[in-house]
C-alpha positions in Angstrom: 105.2 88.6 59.7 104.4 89.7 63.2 102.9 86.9 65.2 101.4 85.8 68.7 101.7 83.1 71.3 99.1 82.8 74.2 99.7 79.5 76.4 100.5 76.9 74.2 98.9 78.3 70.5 100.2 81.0 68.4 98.1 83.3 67.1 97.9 86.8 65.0 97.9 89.7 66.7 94.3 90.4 65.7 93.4 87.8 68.3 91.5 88.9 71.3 93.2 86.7 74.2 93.2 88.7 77.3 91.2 87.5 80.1 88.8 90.2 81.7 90.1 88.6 85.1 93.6 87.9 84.2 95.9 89.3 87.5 98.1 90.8 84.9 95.5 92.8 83.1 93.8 94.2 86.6 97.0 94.7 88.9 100.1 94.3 86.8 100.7 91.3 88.3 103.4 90.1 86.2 106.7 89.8 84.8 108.3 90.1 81.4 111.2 90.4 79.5 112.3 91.5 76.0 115.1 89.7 73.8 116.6 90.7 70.4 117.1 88.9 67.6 119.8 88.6 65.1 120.2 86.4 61.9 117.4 84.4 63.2 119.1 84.2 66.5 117.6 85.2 70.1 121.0 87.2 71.5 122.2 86.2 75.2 118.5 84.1 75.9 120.2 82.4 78.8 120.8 85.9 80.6 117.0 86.5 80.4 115.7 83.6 81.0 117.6 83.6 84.5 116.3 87.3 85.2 112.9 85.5 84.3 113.1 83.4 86.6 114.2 85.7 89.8 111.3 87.7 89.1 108.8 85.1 89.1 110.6 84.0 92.5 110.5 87.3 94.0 106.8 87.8 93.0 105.5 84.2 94.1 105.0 83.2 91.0 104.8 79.6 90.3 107.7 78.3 87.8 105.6 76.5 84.9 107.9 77.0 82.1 111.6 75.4 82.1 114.1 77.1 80.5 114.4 74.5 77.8 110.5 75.5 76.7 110.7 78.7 76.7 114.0 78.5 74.5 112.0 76.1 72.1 108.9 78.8 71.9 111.7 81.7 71.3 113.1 79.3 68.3 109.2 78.0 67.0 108.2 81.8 67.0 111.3 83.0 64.8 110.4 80.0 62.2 106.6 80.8 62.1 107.3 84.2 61.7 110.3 84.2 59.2 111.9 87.3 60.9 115.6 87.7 61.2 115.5 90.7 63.1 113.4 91.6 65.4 112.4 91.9 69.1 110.2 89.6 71.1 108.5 90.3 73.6 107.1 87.7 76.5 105.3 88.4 79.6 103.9 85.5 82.7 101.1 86.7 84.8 99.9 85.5 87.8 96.9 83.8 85.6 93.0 84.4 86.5 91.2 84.7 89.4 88.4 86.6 90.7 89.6 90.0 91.8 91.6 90.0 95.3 94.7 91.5 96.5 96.2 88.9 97.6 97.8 85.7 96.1 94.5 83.6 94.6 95.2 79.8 95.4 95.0 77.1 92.6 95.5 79.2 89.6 97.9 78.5 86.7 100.5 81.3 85.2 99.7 82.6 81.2 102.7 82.7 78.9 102.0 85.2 76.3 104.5 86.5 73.3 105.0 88.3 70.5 107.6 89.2 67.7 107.7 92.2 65.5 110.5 93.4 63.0 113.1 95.8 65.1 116.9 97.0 64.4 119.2 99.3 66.8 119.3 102.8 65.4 122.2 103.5 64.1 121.9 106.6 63.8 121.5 107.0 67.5 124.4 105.0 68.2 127.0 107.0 65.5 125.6 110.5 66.4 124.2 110.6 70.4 120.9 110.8 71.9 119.8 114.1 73.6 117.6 112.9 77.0 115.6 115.0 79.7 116.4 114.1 83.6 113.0 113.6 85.2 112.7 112.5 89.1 112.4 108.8 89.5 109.0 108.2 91.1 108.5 104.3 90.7 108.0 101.5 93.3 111.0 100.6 95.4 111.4 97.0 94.1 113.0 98.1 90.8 115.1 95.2 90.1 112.2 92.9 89.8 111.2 93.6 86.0 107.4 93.3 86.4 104.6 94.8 84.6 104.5 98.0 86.9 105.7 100.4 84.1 104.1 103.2 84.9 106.4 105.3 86.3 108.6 104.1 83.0 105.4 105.0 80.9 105.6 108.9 82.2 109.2 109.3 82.1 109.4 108.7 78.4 106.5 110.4 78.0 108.3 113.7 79.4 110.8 112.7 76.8 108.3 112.8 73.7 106.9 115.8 75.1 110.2 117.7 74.7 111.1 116.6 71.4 114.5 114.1 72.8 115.0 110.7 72.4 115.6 109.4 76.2 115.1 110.2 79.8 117.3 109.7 82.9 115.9 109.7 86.2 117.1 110.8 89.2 115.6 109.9 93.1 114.8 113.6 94.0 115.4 113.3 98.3 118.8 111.9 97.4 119.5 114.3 94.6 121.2 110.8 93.0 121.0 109.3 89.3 119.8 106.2 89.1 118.7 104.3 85.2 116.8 105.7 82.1 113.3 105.2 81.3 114.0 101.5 80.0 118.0 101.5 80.0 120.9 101.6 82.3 122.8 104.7 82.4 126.7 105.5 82.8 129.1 108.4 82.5 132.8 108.4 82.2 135.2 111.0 83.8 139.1 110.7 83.4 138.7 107.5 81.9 136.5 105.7 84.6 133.1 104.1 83.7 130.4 105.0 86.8 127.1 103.6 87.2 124.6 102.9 89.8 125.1 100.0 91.5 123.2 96.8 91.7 120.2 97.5 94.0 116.2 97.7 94.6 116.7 100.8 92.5 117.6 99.8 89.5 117.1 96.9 87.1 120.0 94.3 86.3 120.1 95.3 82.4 121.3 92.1 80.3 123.3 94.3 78.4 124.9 95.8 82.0 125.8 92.6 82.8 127.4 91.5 79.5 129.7 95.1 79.7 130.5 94.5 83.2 131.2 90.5 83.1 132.9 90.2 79.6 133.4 93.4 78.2 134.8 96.2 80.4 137.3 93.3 81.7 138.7 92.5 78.7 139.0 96.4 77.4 141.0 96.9 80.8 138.5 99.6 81.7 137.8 100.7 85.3 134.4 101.1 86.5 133.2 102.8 89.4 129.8 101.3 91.0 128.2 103.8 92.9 125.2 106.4 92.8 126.1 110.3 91.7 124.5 113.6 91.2 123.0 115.2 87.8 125.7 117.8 88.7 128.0 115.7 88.6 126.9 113.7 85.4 126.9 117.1 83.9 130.8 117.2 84.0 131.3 113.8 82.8 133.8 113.4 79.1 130.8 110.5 77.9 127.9 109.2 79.0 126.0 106.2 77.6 123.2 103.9 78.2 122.4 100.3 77.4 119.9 97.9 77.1 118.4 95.0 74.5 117.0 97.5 71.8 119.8 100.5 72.4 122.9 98.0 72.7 125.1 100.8 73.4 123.9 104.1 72.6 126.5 107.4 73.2 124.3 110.3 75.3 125.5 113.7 74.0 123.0 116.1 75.9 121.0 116.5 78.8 118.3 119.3 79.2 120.1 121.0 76.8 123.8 120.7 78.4 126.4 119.4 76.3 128.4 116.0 77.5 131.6 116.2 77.0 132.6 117.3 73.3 128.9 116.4 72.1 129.9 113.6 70.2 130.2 109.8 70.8 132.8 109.2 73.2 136.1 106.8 72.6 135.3 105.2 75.5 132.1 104.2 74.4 132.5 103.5 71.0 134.9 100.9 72.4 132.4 99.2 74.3 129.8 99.2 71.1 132.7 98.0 69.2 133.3 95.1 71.5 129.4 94.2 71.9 128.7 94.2 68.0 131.5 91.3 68.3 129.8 89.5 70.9 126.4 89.7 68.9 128.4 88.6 65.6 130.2 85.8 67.5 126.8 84.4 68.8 124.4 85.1 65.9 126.4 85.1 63.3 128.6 82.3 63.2 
């Protein structure tokens, strides 16, 4: 069943929680992460909980939950819940205050969570996504994964609107790609991987780092880390993006252009291939 956690008590999802005041609710002032899980199992927690953790430090926010808590409520809310797959969701606010700009003094972070039944489409992943490019008009701190989702919120929204399953944004004065709506994004031309690279721009994807510590390495894949056109990602042979719900899902069309052969690339399928492994060796054993 889907279920709730709000500092220290689960709860159902019925339950009315939020704090009128709460610094997340009023200014976004937050952070929060998403983590899959398989057989029971929470897939690469560590990763997340470390990206948790930069966040909260580049926002000021106090550290109140260790890593070996956090991991514990992951594992409690899997039991109580008795799903085996599904996505959780946690976010840490600033906590609640009355209503300033700045930092409030003396106030205590909320932890809140939730988990709800969720698999990868497959279908996505064996047949392509189609995606819209939309200009990239979100704050300049990117890599911070806070609760400013806005700009997120209307680039997907542009994607419903025309009927396709993703967006990729592109920083319109620098006529340069840089992530989708909620994923990384890659192409590959004459057998080289490109993707942004690791700046206020973009987000450091979990699933980024897994390819580009563990798996392109040990495919003997070459990857390119720098910023390119839509032009250019026009011309690519495959294109790709990743994150915790996609995995590694093939991009076949963009605005109606065709990538590549419109089909699921070798090259990706590959790296798919080679995550599924990981995910079996981890949650599966």
């Amino acid at each position: 069943m889907e279920l709730g956690f709000f500092d220290g008590e689960f709860i159902s999802l019925d339950e009315a929680k939020v704090r009128l005041e709460d610094r997340g609710y009023q200014f976004g002032d937050g952070i929060y992460e998403a983590t899959h899980v398989y057989n029971g199992t929470c897939f690469a927690l560590p990763r997340h909980l470390a990206r948790c953790r930069r966040s909260l430090r580049e926002l000021r926010i106090p550290i109140t939950y260790m890593d070996e808590e956090l991991t514990a409520i992951h594992q409690d809310i899997i039991k109580k819940s008795g799903i085996k797959d599904g996505a959780i969701y946690y976010q840490i606010t600033r906590g609640t205050a009355p209503r300033t700009h700045y930092f409030p003094e003396h106030v205590v972070p909320h932890l809140s969570m939730t988990i709800r039944e969720s698999k990868p489409n497959t279908e996505w992943q064996e047949n392509g996504i189609h995606c819209t490019l939309v200009e990239d008009i979100r704050w300049l701190r990117c890599d911070i994964k806070s609760l400013n989702l806005l700009g997120n919120v209307l680039a997907k929204q542009a994607a419903h609107d025309k009927g396709v399953q993703g967006t990729i944004q592109f920083r319109k004065d620098q006529n340069l790609i840089t992530e989708g709506s909620s994923s990384n994004f890659y192409i590959v031309k004459d057998g080289i991987i490109w993707t942004h690279p690791l700046n206020h721009y973009i987000l450091k994807g979990v699933t980024r780092s897994i390819l580009m510590e563990e798996i392109i390495p040990k495919l003997g894949l070459t990857v390119v880390e720098k910023a390119f056109s839509p032009e250019f990602a026009m011309s690519a042979d495959e294109a790709f993006v990743t994150s915790t719900s996609l995995e590694v899902t093939p991009v076949v069309n963009i605005d109606g252009h065709t990538i590549g052969q419109g089909a699921p690339g070798k090259i990706t399928q590959s790296l798919l291939t080679e995550y599924h492994r990981l995910v079996r060796q981890e949650c599966y054993a």
